[in-house]
C-alpha positions in Angstrom: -10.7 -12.1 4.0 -8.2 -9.9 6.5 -7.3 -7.0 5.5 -3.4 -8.3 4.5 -4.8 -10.6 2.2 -7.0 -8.3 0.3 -4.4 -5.4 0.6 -2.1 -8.2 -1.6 -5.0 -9.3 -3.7 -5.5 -5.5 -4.6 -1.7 -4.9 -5.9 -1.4 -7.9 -7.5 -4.5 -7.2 -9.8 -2.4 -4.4 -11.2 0.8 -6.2 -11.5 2.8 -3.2 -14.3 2.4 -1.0 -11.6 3.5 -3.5 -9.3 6.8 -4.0 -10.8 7.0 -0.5 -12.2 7.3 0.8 -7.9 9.0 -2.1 -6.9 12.0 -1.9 -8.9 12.2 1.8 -8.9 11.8 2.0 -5.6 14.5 -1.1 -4.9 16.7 0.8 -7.3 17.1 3.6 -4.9 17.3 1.6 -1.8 20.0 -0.4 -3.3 21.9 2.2 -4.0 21.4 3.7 -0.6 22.3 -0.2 1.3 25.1 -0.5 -1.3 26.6 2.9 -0.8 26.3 2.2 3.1 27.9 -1.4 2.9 31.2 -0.1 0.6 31.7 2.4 2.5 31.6 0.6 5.8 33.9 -2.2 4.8 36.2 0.2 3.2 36.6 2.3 6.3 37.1 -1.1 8.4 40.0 -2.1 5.6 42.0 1.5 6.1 41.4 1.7 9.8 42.2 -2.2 10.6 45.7 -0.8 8.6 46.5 1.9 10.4 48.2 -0.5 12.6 49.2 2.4 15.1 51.9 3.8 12.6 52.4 7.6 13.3 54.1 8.1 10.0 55.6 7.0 6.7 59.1 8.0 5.6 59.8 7.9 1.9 60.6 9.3 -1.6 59.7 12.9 -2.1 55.8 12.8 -4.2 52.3 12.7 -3.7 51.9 11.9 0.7 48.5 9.9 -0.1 50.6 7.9 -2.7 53.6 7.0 -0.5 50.7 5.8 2.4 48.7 4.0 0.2 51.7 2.0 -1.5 53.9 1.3 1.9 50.8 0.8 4.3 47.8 0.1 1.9 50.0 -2.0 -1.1 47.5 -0.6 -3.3 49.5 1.8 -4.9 53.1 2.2 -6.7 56.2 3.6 -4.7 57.1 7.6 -5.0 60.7 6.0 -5.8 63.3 5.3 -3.0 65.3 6.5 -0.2 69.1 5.9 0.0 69.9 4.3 4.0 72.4 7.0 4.3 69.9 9.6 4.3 67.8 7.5 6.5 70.3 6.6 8.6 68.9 9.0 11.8 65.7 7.4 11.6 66.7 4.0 11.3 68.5 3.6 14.7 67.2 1.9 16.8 68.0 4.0 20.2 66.4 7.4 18.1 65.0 9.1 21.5 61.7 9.5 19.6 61.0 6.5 17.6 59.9 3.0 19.4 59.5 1.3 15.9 61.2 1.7 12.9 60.1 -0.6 10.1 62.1 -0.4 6.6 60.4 -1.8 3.5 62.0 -2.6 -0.1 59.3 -2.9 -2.9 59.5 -3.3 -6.5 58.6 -7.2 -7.1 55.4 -9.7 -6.8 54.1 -12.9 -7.7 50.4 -13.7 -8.9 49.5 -9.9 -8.0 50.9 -10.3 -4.7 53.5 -8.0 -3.4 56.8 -9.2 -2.2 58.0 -7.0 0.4 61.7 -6.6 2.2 62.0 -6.1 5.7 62.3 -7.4 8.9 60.5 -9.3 12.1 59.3 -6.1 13.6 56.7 -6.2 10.7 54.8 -8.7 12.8 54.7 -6.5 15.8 52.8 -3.9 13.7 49.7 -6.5 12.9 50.2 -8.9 15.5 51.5 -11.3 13.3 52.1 -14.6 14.4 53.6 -18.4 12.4 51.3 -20.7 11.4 53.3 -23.1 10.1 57.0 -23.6 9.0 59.1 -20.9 10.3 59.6 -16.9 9.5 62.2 -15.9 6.8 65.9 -15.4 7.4 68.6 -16.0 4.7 68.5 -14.4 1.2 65.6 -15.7 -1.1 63.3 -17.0 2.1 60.0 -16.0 2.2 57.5 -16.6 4.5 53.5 -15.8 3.0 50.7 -14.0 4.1 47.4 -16.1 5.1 45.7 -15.1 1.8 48.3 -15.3 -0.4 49.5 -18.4 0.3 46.0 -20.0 -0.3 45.3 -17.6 -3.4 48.7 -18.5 -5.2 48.4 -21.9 -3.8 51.9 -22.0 -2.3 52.9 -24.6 0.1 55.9 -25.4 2.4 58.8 -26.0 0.3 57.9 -24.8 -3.1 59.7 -22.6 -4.8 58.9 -19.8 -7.3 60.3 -17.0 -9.2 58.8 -13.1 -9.2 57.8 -10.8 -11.6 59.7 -7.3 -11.9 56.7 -4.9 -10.6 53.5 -5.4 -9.3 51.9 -7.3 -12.7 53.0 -11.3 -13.9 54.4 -10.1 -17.2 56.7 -13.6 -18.1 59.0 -11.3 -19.5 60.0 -8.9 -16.6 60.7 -12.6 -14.4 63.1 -12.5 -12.2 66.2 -15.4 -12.1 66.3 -15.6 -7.9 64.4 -18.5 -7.3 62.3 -17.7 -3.5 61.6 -20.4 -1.7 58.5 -20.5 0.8 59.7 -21.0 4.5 56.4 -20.7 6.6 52.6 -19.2 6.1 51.3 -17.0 8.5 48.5 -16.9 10.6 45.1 -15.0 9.2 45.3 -11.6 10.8 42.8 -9.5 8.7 45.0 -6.8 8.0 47.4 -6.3 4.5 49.9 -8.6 6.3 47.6 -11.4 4.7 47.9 -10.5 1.6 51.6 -10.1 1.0 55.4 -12.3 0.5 58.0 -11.3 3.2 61.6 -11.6 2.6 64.7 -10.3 3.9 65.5 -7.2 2.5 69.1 -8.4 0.6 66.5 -10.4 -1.1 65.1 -7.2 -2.9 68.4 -5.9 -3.6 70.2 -9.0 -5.0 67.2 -9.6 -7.3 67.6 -6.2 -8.5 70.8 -5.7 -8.4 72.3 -8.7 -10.2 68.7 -9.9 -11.4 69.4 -13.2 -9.3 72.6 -13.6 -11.2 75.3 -15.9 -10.2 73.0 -17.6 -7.0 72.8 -21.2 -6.9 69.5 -22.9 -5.1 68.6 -22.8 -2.4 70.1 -26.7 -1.3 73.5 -25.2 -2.3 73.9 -21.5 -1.7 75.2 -20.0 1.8 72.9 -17.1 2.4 74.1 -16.6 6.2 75.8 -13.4 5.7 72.3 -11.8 5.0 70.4 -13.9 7.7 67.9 -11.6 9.5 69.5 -11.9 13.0 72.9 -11.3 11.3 71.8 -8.3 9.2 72.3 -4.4 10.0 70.9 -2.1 7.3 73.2 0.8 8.5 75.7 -1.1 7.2 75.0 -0.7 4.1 74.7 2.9 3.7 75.4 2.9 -0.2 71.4 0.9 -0.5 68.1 2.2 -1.1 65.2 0.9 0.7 61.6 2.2 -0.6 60.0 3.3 3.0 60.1 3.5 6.6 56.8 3.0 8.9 57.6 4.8 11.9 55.8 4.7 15.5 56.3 7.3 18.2 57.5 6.7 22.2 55.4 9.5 23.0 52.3 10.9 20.3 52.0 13.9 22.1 55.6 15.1 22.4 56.2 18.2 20.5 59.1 17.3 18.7 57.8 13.6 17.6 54.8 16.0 16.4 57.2 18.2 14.3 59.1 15.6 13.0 57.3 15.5 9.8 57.4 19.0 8.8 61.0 18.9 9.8 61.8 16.2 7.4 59.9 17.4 4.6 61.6 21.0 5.0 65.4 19.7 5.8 65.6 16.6 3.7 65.2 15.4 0.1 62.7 12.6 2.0 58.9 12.7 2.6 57.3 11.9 5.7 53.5 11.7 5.8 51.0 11.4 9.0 48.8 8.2 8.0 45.9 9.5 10.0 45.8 12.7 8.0 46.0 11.1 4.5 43.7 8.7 4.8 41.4 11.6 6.4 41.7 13.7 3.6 41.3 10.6 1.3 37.9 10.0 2.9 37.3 13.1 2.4 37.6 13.3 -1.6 35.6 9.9 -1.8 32.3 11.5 0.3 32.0 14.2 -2.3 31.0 11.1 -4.6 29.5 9.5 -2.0 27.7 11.9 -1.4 26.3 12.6 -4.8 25.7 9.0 -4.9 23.4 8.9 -2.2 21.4 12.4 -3.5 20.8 10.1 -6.5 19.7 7.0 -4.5 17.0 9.7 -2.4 15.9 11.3 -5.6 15.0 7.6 -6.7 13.6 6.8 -3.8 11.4 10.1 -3.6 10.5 9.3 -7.5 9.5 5.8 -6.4 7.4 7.5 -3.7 5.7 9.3 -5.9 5.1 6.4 -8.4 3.0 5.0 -5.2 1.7 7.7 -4.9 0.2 7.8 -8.3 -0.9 4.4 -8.4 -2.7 4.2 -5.4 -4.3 7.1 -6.5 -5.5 6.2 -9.7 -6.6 3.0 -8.3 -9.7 4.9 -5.8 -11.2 5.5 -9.0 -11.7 1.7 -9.9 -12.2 0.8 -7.3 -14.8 3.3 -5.3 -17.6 1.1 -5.8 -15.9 -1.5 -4.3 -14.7 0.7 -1.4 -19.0 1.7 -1.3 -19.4 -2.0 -0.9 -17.4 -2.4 2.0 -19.0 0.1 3.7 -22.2 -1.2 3.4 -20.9 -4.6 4.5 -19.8 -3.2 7.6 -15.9 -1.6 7.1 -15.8 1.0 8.8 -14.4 4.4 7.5 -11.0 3.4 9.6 -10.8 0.5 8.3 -10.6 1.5 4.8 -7.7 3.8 5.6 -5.9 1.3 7.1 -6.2 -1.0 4.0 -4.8 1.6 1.7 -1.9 2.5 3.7 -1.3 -1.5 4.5 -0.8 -1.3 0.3 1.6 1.5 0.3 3.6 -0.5 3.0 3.3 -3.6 1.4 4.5 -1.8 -1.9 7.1 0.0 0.0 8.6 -3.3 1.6 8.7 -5.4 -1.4 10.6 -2.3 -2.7 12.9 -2.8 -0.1 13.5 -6.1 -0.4 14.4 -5.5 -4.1 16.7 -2.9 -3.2 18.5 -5.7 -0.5 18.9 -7.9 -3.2 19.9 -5.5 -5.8 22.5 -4.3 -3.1 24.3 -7.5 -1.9 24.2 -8.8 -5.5 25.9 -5.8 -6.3 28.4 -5.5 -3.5 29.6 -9.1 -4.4 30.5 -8.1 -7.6 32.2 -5.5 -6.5 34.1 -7.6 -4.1 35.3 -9.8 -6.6 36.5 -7.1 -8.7 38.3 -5.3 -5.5 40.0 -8.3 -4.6 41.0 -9.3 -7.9 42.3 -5.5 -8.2 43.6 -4.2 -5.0 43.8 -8.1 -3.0 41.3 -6.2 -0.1 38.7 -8.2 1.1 34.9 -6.9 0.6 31.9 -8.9 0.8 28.2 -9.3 -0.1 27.0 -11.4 2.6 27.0 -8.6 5.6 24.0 -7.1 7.0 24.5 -3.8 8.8 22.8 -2.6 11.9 21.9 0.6 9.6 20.2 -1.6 6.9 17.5 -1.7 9.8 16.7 1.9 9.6 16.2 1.9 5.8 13.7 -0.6 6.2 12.1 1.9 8.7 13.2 4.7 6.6 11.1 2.9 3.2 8.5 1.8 5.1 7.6 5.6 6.2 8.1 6.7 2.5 5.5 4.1 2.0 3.1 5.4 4.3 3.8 9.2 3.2 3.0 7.9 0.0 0.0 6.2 0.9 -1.5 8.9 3.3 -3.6 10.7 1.2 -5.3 8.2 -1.0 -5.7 6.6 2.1 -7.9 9.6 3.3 -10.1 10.0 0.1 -10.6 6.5 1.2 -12.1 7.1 4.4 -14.6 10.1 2.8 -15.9 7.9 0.9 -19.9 8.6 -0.4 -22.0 5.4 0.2 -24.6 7.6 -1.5 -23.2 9.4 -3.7 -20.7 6.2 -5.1 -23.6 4.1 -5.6 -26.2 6.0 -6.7 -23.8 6.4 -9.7 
């Protein structure tokens, strides 16, 4: 019998203590793999976002809110900016600004967030048509990759949204939108969201779709995107501006911010900073997390520890035996740390299960909340080193029973 086999044979005779390390010790992993895995993907989501936007222009109120709601569509607006106010930013020849992109928010469908604005949208996520065409007249909408196939929306069909960001029948709009074209899958927010012009957002609003006919009978050319200048409409509000610099390192594109926060009743907000600082409040429980998942793991260790341990002393006659059979010494310290090993792998393995399980559920319950897409069924390069990382614990663990092993006392043991 190799050494393997009998190394099995020998934690399976004690099979508690077999499940007792196994699941402890996969309950610590887990948490470290599953801690590891959210916070990779998550990083990925808000980084994928960015989408090269220098900074966000909105309602006065919390920075991290305005960023999370205009670039993120995770959260709820500050409020709204009026155009007039806007106006300086807006223009398109600003010395400063190569991109100025204006959003209206305030409606959905099915969870999903219908957003006003225009083509240049696109140019922030490399967007590109799919199929059908993009939006242009009043009450045209052309759907994101996910949307389309999570609402199950087609070419043609028509639909009516919900006041807000939940399907509440009540709060339903009259404007009846009508799906245009579906986008192409760019694994950004883009996917995820229903874009319209933004007289769309007003006249649902304003007049709560009111006095329009269909979309077979209704001229909508005076709103038609190519048609349509939002500084001529100074009296509107519009929710936020994403903004994009000629120059990132120009002093005054720099300042612009502080500038606006400190001379206007707007808000403007450096993406890259909030979503700093927002990583920052998450590692403080990220961080406590993963002391957790250690101290399990060390526990677990321990638990190894103590049932290798315990088992020298059933097993030192058998140990005696060996010796007189021919093991040498060595060979007997190998066995016993091939069980802590073996102990400390099938640890692992529960811990990998217990972690993608986990993140699955998670990922259902993210994109059922937030429409961001998470998944269980990654591996990480990282997940490489916690095998090695378990593995050693199992060895530490295994270390000194493995050396009372090779003391043993053919003498002594079986004169006894």
């Amino acid at each position: 019998m190799n050494l393997l086999k009998l190394a099995w044979k020998n934690i399976t005779h004690r099979p508690l203590n077999l499940v007792l390390s196994m699941v402890l010790f996969g309950l610590g992993v887990g948490l470290i793999i599953l801690l590891l895995l959210l916070n990779s993907q998550m990083k990925n989501n808000f980084d994928r976002n960015l989408a090269d936007i220098d900074m966000v222009i909105g309602a006065k109120g919390s920075p991290l809110q305005m960023i999370l709601c205009s670039m993120y569509h995770i959260d709820n607006p500050t409020g709204n900016i009026n155009v007039e106010e806007a106006k300086p930013f807006l223009r398109k020849e600003h010395p400063l600004i190569k991109t100025n992109v204006p959003l209206s928010l305030g409606d959905s469908y099915k969870s999903h967030r219908i957003v006003g604005t225009n083509h240049d949208i696109l140019n922030l996520y490399d967007g590109k048509i799919e199929s059908g065409e993009l939006w242009e007249n009043d009450f045209e909408v052309t759907l994101g990759k996910s949307a389309a196939l999570d609402i199950g929306l087609e070419l043609g069909d028509t639909f009516q949204s919900s006041h807000g960001f939940d399907d509440a029948e009540d709060m339903e709009h009259d404007g009846l939108f009508k799906v245009v074209g579906i986008l192409e899958p760019t694994g950004s927010v883009l996917d995820q969201l229903i874009l319209s012009n933004l007289a769309t957002i007003w006249e649902n609003h304003d007049h709560d779709g009111g006095g329009h006919e269909d979309h077979e009978g209704h001229d909508h050319s005076d709103h038609a995107v190519s048609n349509f200048n939002l500084l001529d409409y100074p009296d509107k509000d519009i929710t936020s501006i994403l903004v994009q610099f000629k120059n990132r390192t120009n002093f005054q594109a720099l300042n612009m911010p502080r500038n606006i926060n400190e001379n206007t009743d707007m808000q403007a907000a450096s993406p890259a900073i909030e979503i700093n600082r927002l990583y920052s409040m998450i590692g403080i429980g990220v961080d406590a997390l993963r002391n957790l998942a250690i101290i399990i793991a060390l526990v677990s260790a321990f638990s190894i520890f103590i049932s290798l341990f315990t088992s020298l002393r059933e097993r030192k006659y058998e140990l005696a035996l060996m010796r007189v059979m021919g093991a040498s010494p060595g060979k007997l310290f190998f066995l016993i740390i091939l069980e802590g090993m073996v102990l400390a792998l099938f640890g692992f393995l529960v811990g990998l299960l217990i972690s993608h399980i986990g993140m699955e559920v998670l990922a259902s319950y993210a994109k059922s909340s937030y429409r961001y897409s998470f998944t269980g069924k990654t591996f990480l390069a990282t997940e490489w080193w916690v095998l090695l990382a378990s593995l050693a614990i199992g060895f530490v663990a295994a270390i000194i029973p493995a050396i009372q092993a090779y003391k043993t006392d053919i003498h002594n043991t079986l004169s006894k």
